[in-house]
DONUTOR-915910 format. One record per residue (C-alpha): residue number from 1; residue in one letter; x, y, z. Coordinates in steps of 0.1 Angstrom, whole numbers, plus 5000, padded with zeros to 4 digits. Layout:
<recs>
<rec num="NUM" residuo="a" xx="X" yy="Y" zz="Z"/>
...
</recs>
This chain:
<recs>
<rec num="1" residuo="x" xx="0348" yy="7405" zz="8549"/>
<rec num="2" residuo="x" xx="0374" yy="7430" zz="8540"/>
<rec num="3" residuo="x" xx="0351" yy="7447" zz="8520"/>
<rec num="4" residuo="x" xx="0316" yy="7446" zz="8546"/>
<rec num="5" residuo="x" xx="0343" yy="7459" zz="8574"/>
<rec num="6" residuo="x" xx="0370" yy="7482" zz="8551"/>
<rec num="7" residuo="x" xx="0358" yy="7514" zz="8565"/>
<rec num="8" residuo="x" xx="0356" yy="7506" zz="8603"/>
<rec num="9" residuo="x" xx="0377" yy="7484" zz="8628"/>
<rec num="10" residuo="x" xx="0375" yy="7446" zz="8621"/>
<rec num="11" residuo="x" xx="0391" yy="7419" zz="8635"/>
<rec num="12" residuo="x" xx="0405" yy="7394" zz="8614"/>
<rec num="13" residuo="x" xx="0420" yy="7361" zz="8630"/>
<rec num="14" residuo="x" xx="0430" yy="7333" zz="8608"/>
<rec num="15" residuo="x" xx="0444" yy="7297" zz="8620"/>
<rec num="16" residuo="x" xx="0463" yy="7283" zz="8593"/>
<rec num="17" residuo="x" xx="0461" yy="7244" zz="8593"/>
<rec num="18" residuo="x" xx="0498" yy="7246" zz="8583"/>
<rec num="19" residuo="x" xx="0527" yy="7238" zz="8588"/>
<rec num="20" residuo="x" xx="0508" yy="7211" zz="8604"/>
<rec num="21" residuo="x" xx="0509" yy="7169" zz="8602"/>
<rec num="22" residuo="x" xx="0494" yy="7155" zz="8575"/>
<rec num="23" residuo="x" xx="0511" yy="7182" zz="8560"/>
<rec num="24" residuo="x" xx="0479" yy="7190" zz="8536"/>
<rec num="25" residuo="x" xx="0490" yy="7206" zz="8503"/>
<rec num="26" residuo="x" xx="0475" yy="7216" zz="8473"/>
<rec num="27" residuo="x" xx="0487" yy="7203" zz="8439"/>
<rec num="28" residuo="x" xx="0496" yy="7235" zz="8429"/>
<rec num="29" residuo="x" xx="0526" yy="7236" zz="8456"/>
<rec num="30" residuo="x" xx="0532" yy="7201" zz="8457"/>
<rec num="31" residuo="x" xx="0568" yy="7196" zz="8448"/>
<rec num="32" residuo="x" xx="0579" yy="7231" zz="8450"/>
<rec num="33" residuo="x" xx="0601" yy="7228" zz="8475"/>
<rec num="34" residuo="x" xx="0641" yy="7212" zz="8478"/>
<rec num="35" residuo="x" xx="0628" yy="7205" zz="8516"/>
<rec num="36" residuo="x" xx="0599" yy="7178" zz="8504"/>
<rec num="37" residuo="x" xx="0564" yy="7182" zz="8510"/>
<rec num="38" residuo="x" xx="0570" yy="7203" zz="8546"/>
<rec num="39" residuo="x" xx="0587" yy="7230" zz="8528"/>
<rec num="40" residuo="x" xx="0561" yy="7223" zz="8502"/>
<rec num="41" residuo="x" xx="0534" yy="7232" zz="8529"/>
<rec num="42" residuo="x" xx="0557" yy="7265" zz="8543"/>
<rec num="43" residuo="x" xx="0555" yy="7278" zz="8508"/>
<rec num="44" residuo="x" xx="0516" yy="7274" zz="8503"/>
<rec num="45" residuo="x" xx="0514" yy="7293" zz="8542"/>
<rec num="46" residuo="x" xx="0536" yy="7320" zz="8526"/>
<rec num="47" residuo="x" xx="0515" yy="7324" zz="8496"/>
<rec num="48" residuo="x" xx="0483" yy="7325" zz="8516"/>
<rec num="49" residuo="x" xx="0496" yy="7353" zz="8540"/>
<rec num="50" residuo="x" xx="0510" yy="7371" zz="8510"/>
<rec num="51" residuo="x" xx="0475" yy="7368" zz="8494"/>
<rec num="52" residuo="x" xx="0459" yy="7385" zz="8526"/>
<rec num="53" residuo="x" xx="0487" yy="7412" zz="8531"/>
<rec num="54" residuo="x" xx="0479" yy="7421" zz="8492"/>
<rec num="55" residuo="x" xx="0444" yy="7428" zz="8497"/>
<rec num="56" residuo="x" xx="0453" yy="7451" zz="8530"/>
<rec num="57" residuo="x" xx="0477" yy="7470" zz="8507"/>
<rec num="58" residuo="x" xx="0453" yy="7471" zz="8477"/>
<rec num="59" residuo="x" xx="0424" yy="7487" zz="8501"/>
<rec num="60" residuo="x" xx="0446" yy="7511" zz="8514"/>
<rec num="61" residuo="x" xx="0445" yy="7498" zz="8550"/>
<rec num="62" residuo="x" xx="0482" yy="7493" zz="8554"/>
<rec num="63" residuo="x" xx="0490" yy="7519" zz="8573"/>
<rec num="64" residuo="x" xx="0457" yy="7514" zz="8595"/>
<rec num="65" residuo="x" xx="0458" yy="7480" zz="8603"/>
<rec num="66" residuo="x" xx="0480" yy="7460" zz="8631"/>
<rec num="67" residuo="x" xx="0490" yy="7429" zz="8621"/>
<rec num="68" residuo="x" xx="0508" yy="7400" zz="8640"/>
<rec num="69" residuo="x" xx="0519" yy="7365" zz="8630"/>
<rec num="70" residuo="x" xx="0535" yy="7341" zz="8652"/>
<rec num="71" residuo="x" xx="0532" yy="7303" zz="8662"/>
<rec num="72" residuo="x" xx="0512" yy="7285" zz="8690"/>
<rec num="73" residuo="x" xx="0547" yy="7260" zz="8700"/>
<rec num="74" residuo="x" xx="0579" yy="7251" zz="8684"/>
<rec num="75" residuo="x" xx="0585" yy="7227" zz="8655"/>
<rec num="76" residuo="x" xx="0575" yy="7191" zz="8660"/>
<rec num="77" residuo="x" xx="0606" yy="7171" zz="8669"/>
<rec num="78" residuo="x" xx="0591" yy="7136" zz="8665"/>
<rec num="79" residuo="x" xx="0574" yy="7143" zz="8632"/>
<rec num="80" residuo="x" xx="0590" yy="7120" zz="8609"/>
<rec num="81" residuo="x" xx="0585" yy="7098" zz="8580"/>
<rec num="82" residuo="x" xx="0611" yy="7073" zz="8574"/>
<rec num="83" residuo="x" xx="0648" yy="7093" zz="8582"/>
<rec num="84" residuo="x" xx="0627" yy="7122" zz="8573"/>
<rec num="85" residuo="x" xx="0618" yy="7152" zz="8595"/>
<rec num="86" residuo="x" xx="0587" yy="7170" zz="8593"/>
<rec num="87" residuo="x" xx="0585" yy="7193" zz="8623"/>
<rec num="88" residuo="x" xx="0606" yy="7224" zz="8616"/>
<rec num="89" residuo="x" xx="0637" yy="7233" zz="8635"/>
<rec num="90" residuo="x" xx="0639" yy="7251" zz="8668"/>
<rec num="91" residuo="x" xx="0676" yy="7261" zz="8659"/>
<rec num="92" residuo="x" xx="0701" yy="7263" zz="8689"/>
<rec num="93" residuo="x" xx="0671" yy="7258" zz="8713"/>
<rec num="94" residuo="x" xx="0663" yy="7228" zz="8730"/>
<rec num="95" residuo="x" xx="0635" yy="7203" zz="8727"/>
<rec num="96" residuo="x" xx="0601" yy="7210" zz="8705"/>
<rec num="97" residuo="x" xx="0565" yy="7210" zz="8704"/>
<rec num="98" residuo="x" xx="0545" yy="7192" zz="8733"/>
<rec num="99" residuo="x" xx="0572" yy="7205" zz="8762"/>
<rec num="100" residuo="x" xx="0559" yy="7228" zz="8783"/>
<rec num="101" residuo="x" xx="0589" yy="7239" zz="8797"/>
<rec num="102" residuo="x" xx="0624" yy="7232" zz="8775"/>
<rec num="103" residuo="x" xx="0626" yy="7267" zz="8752"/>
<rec num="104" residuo="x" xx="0625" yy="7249" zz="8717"/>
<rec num="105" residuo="x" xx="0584" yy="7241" zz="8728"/>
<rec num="106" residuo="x" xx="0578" yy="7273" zz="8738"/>
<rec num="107" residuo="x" xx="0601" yy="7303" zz="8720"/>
<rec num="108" residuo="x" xx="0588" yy="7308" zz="8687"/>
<rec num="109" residuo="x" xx="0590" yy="7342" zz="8666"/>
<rec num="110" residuo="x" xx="0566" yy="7372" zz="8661"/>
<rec num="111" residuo="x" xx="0564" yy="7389" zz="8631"/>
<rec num="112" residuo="x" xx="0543" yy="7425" zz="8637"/>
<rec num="113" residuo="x" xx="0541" yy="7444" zz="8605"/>
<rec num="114" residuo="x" xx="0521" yy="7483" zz="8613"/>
<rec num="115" residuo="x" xx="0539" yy="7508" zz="8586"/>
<rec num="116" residuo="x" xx="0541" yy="7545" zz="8599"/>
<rec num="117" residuo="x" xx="0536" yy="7533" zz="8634"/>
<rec num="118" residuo="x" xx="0560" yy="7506" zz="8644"/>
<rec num="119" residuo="x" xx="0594" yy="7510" zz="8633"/>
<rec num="120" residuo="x" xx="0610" yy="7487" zz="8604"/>
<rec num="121" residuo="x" xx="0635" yy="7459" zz="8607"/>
<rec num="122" residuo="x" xx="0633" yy="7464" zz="8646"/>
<rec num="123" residuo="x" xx="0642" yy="7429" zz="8668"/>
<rec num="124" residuo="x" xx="0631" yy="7426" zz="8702"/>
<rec num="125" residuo="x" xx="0645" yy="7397" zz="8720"/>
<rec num="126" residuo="x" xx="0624" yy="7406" zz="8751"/>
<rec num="127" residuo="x" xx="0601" yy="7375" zz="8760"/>
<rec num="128" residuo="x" xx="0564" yy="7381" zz="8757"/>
<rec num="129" residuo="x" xx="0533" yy="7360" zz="8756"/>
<rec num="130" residuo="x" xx="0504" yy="7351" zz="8731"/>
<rec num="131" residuo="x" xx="0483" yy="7359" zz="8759"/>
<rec num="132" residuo="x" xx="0492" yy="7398" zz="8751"/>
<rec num="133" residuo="x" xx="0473" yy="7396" zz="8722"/>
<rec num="134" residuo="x" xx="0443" yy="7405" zz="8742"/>
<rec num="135" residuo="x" xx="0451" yy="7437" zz="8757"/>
<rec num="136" residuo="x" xx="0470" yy="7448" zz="8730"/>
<rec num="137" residuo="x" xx="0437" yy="7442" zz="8709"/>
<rec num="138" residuo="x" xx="0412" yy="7456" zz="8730"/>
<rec num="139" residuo="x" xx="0444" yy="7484" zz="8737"/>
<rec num="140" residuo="x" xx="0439" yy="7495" zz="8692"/>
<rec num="141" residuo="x" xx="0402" yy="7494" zz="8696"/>
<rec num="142" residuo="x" xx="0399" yy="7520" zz="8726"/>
<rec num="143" residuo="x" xx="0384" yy="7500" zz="8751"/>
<rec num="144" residuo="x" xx="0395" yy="7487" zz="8782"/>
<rec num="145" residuo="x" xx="0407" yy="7450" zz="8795"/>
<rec num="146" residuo="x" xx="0379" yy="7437" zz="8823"/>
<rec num="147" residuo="x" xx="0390" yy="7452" zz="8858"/>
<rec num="148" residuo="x" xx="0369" yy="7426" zz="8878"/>
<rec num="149" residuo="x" xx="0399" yy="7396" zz="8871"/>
<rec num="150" residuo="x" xx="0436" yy="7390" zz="8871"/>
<rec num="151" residuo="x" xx="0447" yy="7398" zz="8831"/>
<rec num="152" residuo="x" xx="0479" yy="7379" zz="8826"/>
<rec num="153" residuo="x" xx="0484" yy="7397" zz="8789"/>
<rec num="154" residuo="x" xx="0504" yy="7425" zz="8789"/>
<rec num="155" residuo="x" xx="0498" yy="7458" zz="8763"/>
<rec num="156" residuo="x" xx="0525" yy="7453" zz="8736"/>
<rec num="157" residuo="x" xx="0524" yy="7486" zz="8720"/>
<rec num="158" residuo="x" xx="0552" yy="7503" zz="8746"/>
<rec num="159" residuo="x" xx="0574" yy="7475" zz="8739"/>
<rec num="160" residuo="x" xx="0569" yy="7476" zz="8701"/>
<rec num="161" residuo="x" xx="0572" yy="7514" zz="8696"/>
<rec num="162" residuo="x" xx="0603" yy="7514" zz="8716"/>
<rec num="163" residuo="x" xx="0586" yy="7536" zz="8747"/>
<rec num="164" residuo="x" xx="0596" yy="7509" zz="8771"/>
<rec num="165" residuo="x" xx="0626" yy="7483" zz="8765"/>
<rec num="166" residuo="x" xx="0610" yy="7455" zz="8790"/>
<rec num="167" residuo="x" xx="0577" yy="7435" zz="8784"/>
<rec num="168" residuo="x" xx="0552" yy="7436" zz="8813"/>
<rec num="169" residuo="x" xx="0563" yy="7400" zz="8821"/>
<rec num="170" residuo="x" xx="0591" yy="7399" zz="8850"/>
<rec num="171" residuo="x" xx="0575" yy="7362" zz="8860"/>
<rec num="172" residuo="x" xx="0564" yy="7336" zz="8829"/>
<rec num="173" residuo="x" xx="0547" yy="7303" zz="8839"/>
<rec num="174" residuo="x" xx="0550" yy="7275" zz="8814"/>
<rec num="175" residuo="x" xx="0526" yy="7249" zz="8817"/>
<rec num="176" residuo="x" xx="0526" yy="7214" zz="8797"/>
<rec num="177" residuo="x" xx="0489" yy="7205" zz="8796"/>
<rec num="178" residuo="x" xx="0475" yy="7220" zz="8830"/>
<rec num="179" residuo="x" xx="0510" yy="7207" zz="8846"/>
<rec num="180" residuo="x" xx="0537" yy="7237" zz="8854"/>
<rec num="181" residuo="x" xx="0568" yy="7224" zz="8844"/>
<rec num="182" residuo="x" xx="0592" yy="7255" zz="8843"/>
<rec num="183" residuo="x" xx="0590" yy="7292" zz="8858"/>
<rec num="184" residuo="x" xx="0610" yy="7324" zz="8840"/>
<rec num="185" residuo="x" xx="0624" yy="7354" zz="8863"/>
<rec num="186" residuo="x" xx="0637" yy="7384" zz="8842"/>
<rec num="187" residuo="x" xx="0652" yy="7395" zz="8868"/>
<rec num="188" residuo="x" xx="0651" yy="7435" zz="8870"/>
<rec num="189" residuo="x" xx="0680" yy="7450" zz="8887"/>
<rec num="190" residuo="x" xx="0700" yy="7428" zz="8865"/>
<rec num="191" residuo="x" xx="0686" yy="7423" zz="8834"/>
<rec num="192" residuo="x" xx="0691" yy="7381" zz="8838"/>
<rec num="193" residuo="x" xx="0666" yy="7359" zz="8828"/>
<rec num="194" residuo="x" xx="0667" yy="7330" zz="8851"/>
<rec num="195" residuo="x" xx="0649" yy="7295" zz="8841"/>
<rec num="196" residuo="x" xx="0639" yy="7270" zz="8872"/>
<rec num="197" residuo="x" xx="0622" yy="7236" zz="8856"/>
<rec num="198" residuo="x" xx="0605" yy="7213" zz="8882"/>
<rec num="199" residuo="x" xx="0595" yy="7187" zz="8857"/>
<rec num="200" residuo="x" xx="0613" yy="7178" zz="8823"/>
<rec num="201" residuo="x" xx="0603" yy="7149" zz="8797"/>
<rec num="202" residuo="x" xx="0624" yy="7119" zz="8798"/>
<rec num="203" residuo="x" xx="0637" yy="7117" zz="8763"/>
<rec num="204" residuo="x" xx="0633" yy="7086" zz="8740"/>
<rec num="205" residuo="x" xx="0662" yy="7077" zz="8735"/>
<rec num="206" residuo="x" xx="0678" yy="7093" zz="8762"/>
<rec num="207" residuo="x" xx="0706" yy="7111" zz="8738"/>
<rec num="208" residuo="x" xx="0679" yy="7120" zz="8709"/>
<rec num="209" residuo="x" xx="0662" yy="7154" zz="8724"/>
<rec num="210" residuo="x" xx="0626" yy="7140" zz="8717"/>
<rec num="211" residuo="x" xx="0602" yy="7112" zz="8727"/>
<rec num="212" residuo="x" xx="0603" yy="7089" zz="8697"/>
<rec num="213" residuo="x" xx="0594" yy="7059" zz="8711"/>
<rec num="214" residuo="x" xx="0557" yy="7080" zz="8724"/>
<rec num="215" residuo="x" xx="0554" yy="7102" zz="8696"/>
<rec num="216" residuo="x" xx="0553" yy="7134" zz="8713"/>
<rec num="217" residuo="x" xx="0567" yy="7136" zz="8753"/>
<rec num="218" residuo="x" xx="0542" yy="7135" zz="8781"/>
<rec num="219" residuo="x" xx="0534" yy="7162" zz="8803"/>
<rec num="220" residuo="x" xx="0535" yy="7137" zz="8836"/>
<rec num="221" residuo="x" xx="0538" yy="7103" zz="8852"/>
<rec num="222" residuo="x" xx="0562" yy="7081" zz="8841"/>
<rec num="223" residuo="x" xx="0572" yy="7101" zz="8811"/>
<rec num="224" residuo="x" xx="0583" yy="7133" zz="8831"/>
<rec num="225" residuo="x" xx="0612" yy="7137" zz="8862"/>
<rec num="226" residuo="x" xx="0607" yy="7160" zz="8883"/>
<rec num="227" residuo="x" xx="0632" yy="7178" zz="8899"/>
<rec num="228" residuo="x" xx="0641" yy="7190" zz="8936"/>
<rec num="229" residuo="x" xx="0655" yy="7214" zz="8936"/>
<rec num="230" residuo="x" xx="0646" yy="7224" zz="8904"/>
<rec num="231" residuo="x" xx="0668" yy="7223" zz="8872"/>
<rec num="232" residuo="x" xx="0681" yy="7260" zz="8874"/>
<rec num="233" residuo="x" xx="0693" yy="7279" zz="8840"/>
<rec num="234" residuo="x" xx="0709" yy="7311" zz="8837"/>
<rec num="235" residuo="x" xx="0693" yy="7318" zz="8798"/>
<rec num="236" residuo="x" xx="0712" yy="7350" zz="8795"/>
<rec num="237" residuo="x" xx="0744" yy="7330" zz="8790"/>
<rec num="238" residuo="x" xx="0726" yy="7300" zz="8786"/>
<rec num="239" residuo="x" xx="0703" yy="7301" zz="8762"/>
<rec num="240" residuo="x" xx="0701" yy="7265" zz="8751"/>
<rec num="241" residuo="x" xx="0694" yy="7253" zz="8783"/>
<rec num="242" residuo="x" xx="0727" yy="7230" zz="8785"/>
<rec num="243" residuo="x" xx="0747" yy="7238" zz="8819"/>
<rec num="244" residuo="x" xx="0723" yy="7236" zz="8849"/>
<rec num="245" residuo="x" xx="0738" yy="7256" zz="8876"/>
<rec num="246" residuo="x" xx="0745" yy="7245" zz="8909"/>
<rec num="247" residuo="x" xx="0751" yy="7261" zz="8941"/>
<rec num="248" residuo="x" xx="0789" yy="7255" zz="8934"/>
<rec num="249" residuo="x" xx="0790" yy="7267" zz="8900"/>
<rec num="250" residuo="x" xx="0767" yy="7298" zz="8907"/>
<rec num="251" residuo="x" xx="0762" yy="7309" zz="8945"/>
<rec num="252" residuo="x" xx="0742" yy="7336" zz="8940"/>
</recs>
């Protein structure tokens, strides 16, 4: 491929199978890890994108070629076998994959590596979207995003460059399945980021963060509550989603 497309644009997508249940690893990684055959499977993802970012270095495209890695949800809280977990770890945030609306299903990182064009080491906590893949894309190739439809995918070079210090997204709808569970306002004048969720999953057990007892948590019927009003978070000083604010506790 590389070598068909090295002199002119290409576009290379790959979907890893990792870090995925049944955690699929080759013999050569097996056992590598201290964190048991899911940290075995991190380390053969590692080695694969290493093994792709050498031969963009070795052709001399490094400095040509955009690249961006991130995740499609967060870690699997319910993957288990026996006491042990094989999901990942959403860190301070709560819930996991399979919730559409809690920020451990839905805030996961993205790694953009574009030497001589993007600054190094630069973190952007701004929220944005996989769906800004596609006008970033068609953004680097010259062309323009269709003007006959609503684009939901915001440019990311502005943000990325450090031309702009907001994404494109003041509203985010998240959606578990084709059910919207929680809305995000980043609220301009203030800089807030404000969370509403009109449906949660009812945890299994209740105390546990996760649906154990279905495997992953449903996106409705029994297995959601909805709320009215809404479950309201102020993520700015909130950010794991903990203290739901009330019209007592926050008038405004």
């Amino acid at each position: 491929f590389y070598f068909r497309n090295k002199k002119r644009p290409f576009l290379l997508f790959v979907s890893l199978l990792h870090v995925h249940t049944p955690l699929i690893t080759t013999e050569k990684f097996q056992g590598r890890s201290r964190h048991g055959l899911y940290g075995d499977n991190v380390e053969e993802m590692d080695w694969m994108v290493g093994k792709l970012l050498d031969v963009i270095d070795k052709e001399g495209l490094k400095n040509t070629t955009f690249i961006y890695f991130a995740s499609d949800h967060g870690g699997s809280l319910e993957s288990h076998r026996g006491n042990t977990r094989f999901g990942g770890w959403n860190g301070i945030y709560k819930g996991g994959k399979g919730m559409g609306g809690w920020e451990g299903g839905i805030r996961v990182p993205g790694i953009v590596r574009w030497p001589g064009m993007l600054p190094a080491g630069a973190v952007i906590h701004d929220l944005t979207s996989l769906m800004d893949i596609f006008p970033t894309v068609v953004n680097l190739a010259g062309g323009t995003v269709p003007q006959d439809r609503v684009i939901d995918g915001r440019n990311l070079l502005p943000l990325l460059r450090g031309t702009v210090q907001r994404s494109g997204h003041e509203f985010m709808f998240h959606y578990c399945g084709v059910f919207l569970h929680a809305v995000r306002w980043h609220q301009k004048n203030s800089g807030t980021v404000w969370k509403a969720h009109y449906a949660t999953p009812v945890f299994q057990p209740e105390v546990s963060g996760a649906c154990f007892g279905r495997g992953i948590c449903p996106c409705f019927g029994d297995g959601v509550t909805h709320h009215d009003p809404p479950l309201l978070f102020d993520l700015t000083q909130d950010p794991s989603e903990a203290n739901p604010l009330s019209a007592d506790t926050e008038p405004l």
